[in-house]
KETORGU-859636 format. One line per field, with one value per residue (C-alpha): x negated, z, y negated; residue in one letter. Coordinates in Angstrom, 1 decimal. Layout:
N
px: [X	...]
pz: [Z	...]
py: [Y	...]
rest: [A	...]
This chain:
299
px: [0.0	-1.4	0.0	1.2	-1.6	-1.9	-2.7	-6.7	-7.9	-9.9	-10.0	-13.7	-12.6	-13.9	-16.5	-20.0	-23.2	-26.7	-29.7	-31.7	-34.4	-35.6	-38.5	-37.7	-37.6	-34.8	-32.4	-29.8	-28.5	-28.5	-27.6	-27.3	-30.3	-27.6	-30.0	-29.6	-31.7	-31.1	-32.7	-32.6	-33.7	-36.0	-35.0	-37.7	-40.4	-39.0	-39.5	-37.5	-38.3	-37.0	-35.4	-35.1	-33.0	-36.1	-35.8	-39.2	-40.1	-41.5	-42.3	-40.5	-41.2	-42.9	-43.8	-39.7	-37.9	-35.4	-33.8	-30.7	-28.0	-28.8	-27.1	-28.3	-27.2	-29.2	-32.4	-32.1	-32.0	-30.6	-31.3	-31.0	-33.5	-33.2	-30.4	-30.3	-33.4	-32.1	-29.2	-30.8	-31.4	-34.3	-32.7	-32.7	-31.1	-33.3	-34.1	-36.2	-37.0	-37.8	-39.3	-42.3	-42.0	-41.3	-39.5	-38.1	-35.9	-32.1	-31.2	-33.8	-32.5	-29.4	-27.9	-28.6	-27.6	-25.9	-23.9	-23.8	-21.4	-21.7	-18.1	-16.3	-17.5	-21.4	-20.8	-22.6	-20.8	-22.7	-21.6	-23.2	-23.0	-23.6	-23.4	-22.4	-21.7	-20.8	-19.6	-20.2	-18.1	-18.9	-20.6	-20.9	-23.2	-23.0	-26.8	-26.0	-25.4	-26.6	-23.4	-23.3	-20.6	-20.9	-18.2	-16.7	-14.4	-14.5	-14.2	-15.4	-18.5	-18.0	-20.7	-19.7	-18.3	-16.5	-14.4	-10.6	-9.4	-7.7	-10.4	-8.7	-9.4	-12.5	-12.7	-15.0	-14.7	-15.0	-17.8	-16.4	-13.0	-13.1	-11.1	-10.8	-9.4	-8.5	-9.3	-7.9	-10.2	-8.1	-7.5	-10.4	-9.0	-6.0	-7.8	-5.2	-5.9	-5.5	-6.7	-7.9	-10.6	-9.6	-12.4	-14.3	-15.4	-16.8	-17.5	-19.1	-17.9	-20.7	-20.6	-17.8	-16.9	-13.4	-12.8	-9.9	-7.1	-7.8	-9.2	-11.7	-14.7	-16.2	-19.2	-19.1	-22.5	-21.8	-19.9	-21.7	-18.9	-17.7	-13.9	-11.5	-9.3	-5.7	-5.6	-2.1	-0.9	-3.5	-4.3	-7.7	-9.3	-13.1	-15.3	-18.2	-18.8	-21.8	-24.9	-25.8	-29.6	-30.8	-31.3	-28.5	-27.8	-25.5	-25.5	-27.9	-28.1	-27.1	-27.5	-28.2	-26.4	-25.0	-25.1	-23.9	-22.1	-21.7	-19.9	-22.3	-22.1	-22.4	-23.0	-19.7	-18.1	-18.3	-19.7	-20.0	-24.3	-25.1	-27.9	-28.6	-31.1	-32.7	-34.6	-32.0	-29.9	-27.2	-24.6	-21.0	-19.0	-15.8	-13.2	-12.3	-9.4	-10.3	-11.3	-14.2	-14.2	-14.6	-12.6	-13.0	-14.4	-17.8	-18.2]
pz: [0.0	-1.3	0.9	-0.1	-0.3	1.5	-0.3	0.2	2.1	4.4	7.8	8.7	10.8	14.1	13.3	13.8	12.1	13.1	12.2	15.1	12.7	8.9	6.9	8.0	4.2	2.5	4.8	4.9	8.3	11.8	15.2	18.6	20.8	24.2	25.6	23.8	20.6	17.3	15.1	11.5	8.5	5.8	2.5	0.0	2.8	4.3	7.3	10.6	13.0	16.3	17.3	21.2	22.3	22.3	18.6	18.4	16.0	16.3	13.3	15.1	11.4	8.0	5.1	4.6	1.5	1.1	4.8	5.2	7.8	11.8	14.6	18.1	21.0	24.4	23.1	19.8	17.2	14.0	10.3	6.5	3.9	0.1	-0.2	-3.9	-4.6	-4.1	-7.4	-7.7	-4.0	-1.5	0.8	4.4	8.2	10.5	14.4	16.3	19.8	21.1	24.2	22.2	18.5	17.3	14.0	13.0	10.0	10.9	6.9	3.5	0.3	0.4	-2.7	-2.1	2.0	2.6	5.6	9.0	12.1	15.0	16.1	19.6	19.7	18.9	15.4	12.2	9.4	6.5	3.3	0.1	-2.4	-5.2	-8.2	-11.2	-11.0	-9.7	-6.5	-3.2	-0.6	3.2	5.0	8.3	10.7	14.4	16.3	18.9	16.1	12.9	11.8	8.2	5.9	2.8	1.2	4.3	2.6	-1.1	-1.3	-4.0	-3.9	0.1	2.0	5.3	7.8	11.5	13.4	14.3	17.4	18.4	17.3	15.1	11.9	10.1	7.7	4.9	1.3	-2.7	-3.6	-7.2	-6.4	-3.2	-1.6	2.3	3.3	6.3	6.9	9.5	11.1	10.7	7.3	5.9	2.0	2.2	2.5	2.5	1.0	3.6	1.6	-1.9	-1.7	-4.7	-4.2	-8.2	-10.4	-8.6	-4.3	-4.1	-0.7	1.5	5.4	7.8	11.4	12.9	16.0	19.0	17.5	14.2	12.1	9.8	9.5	5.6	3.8	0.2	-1.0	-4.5	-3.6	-0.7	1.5	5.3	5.6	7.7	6.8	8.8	8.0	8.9	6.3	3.9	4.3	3.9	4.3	4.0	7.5	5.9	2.1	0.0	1.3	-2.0	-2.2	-4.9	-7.9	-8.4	-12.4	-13.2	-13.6	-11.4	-9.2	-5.7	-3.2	-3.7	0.0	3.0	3.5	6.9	9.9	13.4	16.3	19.5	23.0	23.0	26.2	27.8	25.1	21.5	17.8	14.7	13.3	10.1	7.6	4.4	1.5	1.9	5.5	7.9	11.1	11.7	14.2	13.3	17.2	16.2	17.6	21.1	20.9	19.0	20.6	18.7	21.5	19.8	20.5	23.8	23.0	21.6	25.0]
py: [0.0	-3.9	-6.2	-9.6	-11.9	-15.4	-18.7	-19.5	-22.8	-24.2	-23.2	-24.9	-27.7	-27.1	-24.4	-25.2	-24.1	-24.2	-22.3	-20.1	-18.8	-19.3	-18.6	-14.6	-13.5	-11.6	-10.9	-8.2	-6.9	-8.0	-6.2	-7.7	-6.5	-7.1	-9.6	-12.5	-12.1	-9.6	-7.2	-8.0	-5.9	-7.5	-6.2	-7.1	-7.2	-4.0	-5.2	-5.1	-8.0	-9.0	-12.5	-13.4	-15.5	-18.3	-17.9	-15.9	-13.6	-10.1	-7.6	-4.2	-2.3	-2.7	-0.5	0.4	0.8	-1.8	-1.4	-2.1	-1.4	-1.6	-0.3	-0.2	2.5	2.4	3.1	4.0	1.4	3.3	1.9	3.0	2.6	2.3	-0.2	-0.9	1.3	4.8	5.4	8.7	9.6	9.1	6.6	7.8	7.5	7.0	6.2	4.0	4.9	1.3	2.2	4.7	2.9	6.5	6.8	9.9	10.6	12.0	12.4	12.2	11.8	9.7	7.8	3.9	3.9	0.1	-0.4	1.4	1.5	3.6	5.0	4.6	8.6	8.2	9.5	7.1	5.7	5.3	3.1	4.3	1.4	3.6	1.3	1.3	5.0	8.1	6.5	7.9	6.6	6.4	9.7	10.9	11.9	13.1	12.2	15.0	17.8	16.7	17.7	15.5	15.2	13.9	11.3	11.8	8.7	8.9	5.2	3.3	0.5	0.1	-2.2	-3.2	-1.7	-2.5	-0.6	-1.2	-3.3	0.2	2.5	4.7	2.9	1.5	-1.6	-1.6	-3.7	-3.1	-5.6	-4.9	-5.8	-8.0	-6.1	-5.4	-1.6	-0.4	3.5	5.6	8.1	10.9	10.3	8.9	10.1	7.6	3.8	1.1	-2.4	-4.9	-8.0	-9.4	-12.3	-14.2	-16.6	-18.1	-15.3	-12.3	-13.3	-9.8	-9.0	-7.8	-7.0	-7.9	-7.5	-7.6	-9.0	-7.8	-9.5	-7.4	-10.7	-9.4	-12.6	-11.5	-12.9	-13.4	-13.1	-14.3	-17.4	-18.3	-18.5	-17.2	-16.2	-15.4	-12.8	-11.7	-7.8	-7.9	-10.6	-10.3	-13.9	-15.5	-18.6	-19.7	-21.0	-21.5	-22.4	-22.9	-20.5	-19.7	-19.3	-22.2	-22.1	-19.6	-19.1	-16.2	-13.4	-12.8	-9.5	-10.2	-10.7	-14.2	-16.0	-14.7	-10.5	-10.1	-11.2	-10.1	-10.7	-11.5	-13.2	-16.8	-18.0	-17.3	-16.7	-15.2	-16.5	-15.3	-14.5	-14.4	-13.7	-14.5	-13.7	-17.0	-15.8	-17.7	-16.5	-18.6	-18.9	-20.4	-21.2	-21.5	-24.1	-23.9	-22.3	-19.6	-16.4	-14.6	-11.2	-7.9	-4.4	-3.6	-0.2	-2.2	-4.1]
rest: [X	X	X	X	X	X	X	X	X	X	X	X	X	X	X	X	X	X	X	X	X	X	X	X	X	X	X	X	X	X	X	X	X	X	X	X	X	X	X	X	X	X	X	X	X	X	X	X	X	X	X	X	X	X	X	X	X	X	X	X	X	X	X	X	X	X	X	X	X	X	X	X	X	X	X	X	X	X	X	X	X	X	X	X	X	X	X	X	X	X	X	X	X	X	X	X	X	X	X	X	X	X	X	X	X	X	X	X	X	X	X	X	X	X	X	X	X	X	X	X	X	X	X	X	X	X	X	X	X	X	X	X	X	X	X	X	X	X	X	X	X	X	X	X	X	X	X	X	X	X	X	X	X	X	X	X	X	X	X	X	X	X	X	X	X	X	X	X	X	X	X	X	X	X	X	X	X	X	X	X	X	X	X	X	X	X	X	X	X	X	X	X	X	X	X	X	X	X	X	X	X	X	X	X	X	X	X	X	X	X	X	X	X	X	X	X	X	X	X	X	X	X	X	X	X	X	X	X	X	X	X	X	X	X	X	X	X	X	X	X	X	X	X	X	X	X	X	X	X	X	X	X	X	X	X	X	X	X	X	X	X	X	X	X	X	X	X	X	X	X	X	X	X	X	X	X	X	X	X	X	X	X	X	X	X	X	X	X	X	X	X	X	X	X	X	X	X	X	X]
């Protein structure tokens, strides 16, 4: 089902942007380290560094193929390697124990590995962005079984993913079609289309996260812009608008602006980080009465 779609506008009034570190190189995922600062993956460098919450800069990782997605659980800071680079296999999973800097390698040979989410039950999501073809979709894999299942969700072109306010759905999006979709976890074959970004041309959806009150925050690589999405209405507007990396003549590959958002404590309260290809980490606070708090079940 393709619910009715909203009218697009500006919803930026109010929102504030400021940069907390530049100069990092390609970016293309982030995760909050829980203490203030983030891990963010270095695409063209392949490269992981660390930012603290004093805006310096550590180098965690180097030597990677084209990592890409990051997720962090105690310890263990997961990632992917071989977004973009991989159409015929050779991207992996792996795992970073942060206390020893060992790296060990949960799953070789994947097809172009994107986006990752760890689920309410510790198992991985991972989005396979396997363009232009055969697609892919998102797999699974279970750290305490190896238990892997391929396609798990034979969706096609998916980037980012984010989990559900009640946990028993995920959110990913069609870069292709700028589309958001929801899919329920026990019926990961029967995605739903929650949303169409009608935003220019192409906005080449990239990552997204979704916060309690089920509003999915979405970054349009290709048009630069932040928005706001209601998954409920199908409704959209844009936070944050032209993050396009100059000079920017199309077609060009992407990414080429913003590639990935996350939701992170903010002093009291929440904000919304972001990355983008030209080496920044930004924060956008939102207006004061707007409540940025994620699903419980990632507290």
């Amino acid at each position: 089902m393709t619910v009715a779609q909203g009218q697009s506008h500006s919803c930026a009034d109010g929102w504030q942007a400021d940069v907390l570190a530049a100069d990092l190189g390609a970016l293309e995922n982030l995760e909050y380290d829980g203490a203030g600062g983030f891990y963010v993956s270095g695409l063209l460098r392949g490269e992981i560094l660390h930012v603290d919450a004093a805006g310096t800069v550590t180098l965690v990782l180097s030597g990677l193929d084209h990592p890409a997605g990051l997720r962090l659980s105690g310890d263990t800071l997961y990632f992917v390697t071989g977004d973009g680079s991989t159409p015929n296999g050779g991207g992996t999973l792996r795992a970073l124990d942060l206390p020893t800097g060992t790296v060990t390698i949960l799953l070789p040979d994947l097809v172009q590995p994107n986006g990752l989410l760890l689920l309410p039950d510790g198992d991985l999501l991972i989005s396979q962005l396997s363009v232009p073809w055969p697609p892919v979709g998102i797999s699974r894999y279970r750290p305490s079984t190896g238990e892997f299942t391929l396609a798990w969700s034979p969706v096609h072109r998916p980037n980012g993913l984010a989990a559900s306010p009640d946990g028993r759905s995920i959110y990913t999006d069609d870069i292709a079609l700028s589309q958001v979709l929801r899919i329920p976890l026990d019926a990961p074959d029967e995605p739903e289309v929650v949303a169409t970004v009608t935003d220019g041309f192409l906005p080449v959806l990239d990552d997204l996260d979704v916060s309690a009150d089920g509003t999915a925050y979405v970054i349009g690589d290709y048009s630069g812009n932040v928005y706001r999405v209601d998954t409920t209405t199908g409704s959209w507007c844009t936070i944050a608008t032209g993050w396009t990396t100059p000079p920017t003549p199309l077609p060009s590959p992407p990414p080429i602006g913003p590639t990935s958002a996350r939701l992170a404590p903010d002093g009291p309260s929440w904000s919304l980080y972001v990355t983008s290809i030209d080496g920044t980490l930004r924060r956008l606070r939102p207006p004061p009465t707007l409540d940025l708090s994620p699903p419980t079940h990632q507290l």
